[in-house]
C-alpha positions as CSV (number, residue, x, y, z in Angstrom):
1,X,0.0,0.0,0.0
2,X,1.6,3.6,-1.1
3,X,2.4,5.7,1.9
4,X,-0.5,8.2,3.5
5,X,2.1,10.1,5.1
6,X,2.2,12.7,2.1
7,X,0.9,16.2,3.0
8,X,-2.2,17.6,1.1
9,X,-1.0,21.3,0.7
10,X,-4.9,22.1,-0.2
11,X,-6.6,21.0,2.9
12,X,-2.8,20.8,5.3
13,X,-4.0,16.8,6.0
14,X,-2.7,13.8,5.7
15,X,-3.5,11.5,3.1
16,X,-6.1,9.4,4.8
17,X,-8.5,6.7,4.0
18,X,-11.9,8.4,4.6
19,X,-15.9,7.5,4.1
20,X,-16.9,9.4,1.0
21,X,-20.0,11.9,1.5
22,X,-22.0,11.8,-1.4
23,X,-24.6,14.5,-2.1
24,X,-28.2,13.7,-1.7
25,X,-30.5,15.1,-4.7
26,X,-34.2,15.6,-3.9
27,X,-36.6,17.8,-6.0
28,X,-37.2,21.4,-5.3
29,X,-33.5,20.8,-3.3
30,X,-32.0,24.5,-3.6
31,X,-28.2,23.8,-4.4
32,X,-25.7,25.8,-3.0
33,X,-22.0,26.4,-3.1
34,X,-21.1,24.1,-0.8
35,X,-23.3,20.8,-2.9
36,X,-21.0,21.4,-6.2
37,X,-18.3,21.7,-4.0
38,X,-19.1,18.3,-2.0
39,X,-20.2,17.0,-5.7
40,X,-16.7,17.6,-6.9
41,X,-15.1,16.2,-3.9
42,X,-16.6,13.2,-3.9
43,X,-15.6,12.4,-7.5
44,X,-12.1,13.2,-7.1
45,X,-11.5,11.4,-4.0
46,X,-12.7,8.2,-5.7
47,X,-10.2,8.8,-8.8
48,X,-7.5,9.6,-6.2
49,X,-8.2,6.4,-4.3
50,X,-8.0,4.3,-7.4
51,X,-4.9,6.1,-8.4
52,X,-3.0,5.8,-4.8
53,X,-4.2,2.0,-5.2
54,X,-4.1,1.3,-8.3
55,X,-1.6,3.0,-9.6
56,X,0.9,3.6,-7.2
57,X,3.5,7.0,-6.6
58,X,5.9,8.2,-9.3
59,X,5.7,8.8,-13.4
60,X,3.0,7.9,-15.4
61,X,4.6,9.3,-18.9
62,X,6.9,11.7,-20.0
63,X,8.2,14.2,-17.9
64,X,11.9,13.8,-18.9
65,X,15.0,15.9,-17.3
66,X,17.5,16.9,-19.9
67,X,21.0,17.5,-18.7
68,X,22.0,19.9,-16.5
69,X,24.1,22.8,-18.4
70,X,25.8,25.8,-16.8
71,X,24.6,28.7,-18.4
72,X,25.3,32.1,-17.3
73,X,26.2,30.9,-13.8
74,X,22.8,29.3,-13.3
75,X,22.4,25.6,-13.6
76,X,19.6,24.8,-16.5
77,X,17.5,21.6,-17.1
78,X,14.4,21.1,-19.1
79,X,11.1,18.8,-18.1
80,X,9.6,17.8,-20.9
81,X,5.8,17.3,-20.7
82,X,4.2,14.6,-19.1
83,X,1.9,13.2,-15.8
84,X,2.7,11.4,-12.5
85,X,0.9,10.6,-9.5
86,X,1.6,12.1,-6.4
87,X,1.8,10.1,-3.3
88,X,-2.1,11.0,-2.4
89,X,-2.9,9.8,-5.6
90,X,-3.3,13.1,-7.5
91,X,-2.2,13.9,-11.3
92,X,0.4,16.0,-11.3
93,X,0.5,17.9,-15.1
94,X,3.4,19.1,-16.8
């Protein structure tokens, strides 16, 4: 199992296994700010889950580091494009 010791810079928790809260539709139910938000939530905690377990930490594609070259007295690489996984299980998008 990946590590949950990885800190969520958006919410300053732990990466924890928690019970997903699902939003409850009803007719005349007057949606708010906070049910899109919850709506949202719920679907990308699932698709983090799957990707912390399914998928593991590390690169999915790409994301290639040229060599280092000393240019103007600063030290230059390129990242080439590509995804990994973070170890919460989010995409990380270069």
């Amino acid at each position: 199992m990946p590590d949950n010791n990885c800190l969520d810079t958006t919410t300053e928790e732990t990466c924890e296994l928690k019970a997903f809260e699902r939003n409850k539709y009803f007719y005349g139910k007057l949606m708010t700010v906070r049910d899109f938000e919850a709506e949202q939530r719920y679907f990308n905690q699932k698709r983090h889950l799957l990707n912390w377990l399914g998928l593991g930490v590390g690169l999915v594609c790409g994301l290639e580091v040229s060599e280092p070259k000393l240019a103007d007295g600063k030290l230059q690489v390129k990242l080439a494009k590509g995804v990994a996984l973070d170890c919460c299980g989010r995409e990380i998008v270069v």
